[in-house]
C-alpha positions as CSV (number, residue, x, y, z in Angstrom):
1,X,-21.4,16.0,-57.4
2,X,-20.4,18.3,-60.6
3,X,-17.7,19.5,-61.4
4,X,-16.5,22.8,-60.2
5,X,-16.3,24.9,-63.6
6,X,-15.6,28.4,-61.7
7,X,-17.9,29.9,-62.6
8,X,-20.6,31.0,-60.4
9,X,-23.9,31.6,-61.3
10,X,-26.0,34.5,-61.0
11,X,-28.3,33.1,-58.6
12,X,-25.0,32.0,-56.3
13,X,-23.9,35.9,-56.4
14,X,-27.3,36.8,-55.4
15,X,-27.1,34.5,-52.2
16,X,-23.7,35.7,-51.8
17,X,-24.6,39.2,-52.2
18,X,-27.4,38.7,-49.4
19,X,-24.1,37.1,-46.8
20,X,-22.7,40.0,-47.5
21,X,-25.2,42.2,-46.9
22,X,-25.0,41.1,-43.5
23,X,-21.9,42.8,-42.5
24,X,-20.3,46.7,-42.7
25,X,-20.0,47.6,-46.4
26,X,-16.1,47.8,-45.6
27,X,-16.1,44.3,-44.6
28,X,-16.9,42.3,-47.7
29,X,-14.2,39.7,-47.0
30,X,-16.1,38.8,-43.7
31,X,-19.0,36.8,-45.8
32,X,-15.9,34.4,-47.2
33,X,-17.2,31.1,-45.3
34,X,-20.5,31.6,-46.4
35,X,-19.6,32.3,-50.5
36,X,-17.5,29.3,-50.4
37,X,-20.3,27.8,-48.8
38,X,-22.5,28.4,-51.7
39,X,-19.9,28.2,-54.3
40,X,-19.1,24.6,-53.3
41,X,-23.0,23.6,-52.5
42,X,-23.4,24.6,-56.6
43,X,-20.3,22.9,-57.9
44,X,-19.8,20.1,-55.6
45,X,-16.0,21.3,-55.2
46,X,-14.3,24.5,-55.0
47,X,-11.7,24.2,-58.1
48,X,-9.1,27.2,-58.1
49,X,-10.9,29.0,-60.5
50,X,-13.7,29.4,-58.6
51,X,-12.1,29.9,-55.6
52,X,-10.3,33.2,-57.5
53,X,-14.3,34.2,-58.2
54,X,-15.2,33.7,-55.3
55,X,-12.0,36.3,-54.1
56,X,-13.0,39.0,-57.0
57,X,-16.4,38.8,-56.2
58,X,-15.2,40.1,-52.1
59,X,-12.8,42.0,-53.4
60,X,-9.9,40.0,-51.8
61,X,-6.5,38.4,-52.4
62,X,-7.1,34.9,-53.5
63,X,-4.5,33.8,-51.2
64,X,-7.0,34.5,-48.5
65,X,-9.7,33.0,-49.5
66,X,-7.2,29.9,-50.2
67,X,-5.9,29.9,-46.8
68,X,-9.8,29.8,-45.4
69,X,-10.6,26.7,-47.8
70,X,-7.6,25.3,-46.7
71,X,-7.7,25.9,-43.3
72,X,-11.5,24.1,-42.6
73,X,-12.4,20.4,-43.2
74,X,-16.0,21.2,-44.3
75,X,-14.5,22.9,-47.6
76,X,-14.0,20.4,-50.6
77,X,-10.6,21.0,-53.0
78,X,-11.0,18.3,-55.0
79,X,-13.8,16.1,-56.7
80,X,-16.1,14.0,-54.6
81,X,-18.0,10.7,-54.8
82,X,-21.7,11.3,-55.1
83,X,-22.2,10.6,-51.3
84,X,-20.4,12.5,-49.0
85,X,-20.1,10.8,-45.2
86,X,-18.1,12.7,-42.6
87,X,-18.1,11.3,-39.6
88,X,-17.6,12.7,-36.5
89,X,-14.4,11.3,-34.6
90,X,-14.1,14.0,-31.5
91,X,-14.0,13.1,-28.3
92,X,-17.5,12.5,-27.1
93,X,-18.6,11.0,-30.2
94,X,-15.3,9.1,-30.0
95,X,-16.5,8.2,-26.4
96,X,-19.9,6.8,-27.8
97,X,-18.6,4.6,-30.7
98,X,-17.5,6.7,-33.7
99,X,-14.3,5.1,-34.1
100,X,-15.8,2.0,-34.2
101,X,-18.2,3.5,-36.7
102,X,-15.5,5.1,-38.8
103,X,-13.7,1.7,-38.8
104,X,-16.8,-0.1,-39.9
105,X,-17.3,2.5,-42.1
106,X,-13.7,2.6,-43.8
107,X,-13.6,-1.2,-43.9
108,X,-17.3,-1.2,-45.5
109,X,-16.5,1.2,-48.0
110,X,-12.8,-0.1,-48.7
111,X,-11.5,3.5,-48.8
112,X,-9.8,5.7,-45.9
113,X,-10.6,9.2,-44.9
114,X,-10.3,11.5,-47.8
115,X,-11.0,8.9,-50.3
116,X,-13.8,7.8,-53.1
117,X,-14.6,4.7,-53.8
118,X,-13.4,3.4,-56.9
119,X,-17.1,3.3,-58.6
120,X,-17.4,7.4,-57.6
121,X,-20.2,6.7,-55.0
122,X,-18.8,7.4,-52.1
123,X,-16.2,9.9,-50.3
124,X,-15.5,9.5,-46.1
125,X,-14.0,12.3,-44.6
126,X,-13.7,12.9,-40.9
127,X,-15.3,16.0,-39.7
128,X,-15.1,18.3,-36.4
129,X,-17.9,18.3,-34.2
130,X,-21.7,18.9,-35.1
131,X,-22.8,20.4,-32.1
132,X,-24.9,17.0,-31.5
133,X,-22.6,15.3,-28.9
134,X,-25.5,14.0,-27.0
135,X,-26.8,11.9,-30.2
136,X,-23.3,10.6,-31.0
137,X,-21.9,9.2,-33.2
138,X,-22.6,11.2,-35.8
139,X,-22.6,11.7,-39.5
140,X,-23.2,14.3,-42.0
141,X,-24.0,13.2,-45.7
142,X,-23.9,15.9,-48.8
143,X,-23.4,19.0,-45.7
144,X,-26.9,19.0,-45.6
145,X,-28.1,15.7,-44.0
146,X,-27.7,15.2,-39.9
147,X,-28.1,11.7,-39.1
148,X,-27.4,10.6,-35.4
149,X,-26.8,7.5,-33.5
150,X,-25.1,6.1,-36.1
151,X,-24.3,1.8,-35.2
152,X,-22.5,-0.4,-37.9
153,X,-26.2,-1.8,-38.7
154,X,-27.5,2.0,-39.3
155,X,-24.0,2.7,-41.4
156,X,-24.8,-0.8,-43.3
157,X,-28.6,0.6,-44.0
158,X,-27.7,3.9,-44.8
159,X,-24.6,2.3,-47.7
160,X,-27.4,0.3,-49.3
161,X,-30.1,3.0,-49.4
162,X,-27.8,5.4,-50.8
163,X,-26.1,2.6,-53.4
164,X,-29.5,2.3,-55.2
């Protein structure tokens, strides 16, 4: 992932201009999720600077769009490893094997949740649900990438694969 410059771009303000778009022209601050969304998707990580563009360009305090960054897992404050895996560790993926995964996972990588491995290839965070409890356990690579049924010999693929 790149580093977070803040500065957005001006194709990132278009897409943000179309979130906002969406709502009441009084309600600017309601497309937050989705600018930091796209900020983050073009920077890999939402730095502070770019987190205070992402304000001005709403119109907002920064402290609000600070406590929205803060307050949800899926939102990156710090530099990454090139691969993102968040596993999901509620209950019914929990119930289906995803702490065994994420213990495979940890033990595989030699990092813990919210860490990079020291070559920069990898970062495993745990996530919230993904809405696919009935394909458990489940990860999400990059926040763009659903993959499902996910055994210590799929986790063990999917590290080599992406390690090339």
């Amino acid at each position: 992932m790149s580093e977070a410059t803040g500065t957005l771009s001006a194709e990132a303000r278009v897409r943000i201009d179309r979130e906002v778009a969406k709502y009441p022209a009084d309600q600017k601050q309601s497309a937050v999720m989705a600018a930091l969304a796209i900020a983050q998707h073009e920077n890999g990580w939402l730095s502070t600077p770019l987190m205070d563009e992402v304000a001005t360009h709403l119109g907002m305090p920064s402290v609000a769009v600070y406590e929205v960054a803060t307050f949800y897992t899926m939102y990156d404050l710090k530099p990454l490893g090139r691969h993102k895996l968040c596993i999901c560790t509620n209950l019914p993926c929990a119930l289906s094997g995803a702490l065994e995964a994420a213990a495979h996972l940890k033990k595989k990588l030699g990092v813990g949740f919210g860490e990079t491995t020291a070559d920069g290839r990898f970062t495993l965070k745990e996530g919230e649900c993904f809405g696919a409890c009935g394909d458990s356990p489940v990860l999400l690579h990059n926040d763009r990438k659903m993959l499902i049924g996910m055994t210590p010999d799929k986790l063990d693929a999917l590290i080599a694969e992406l390690a090339k």
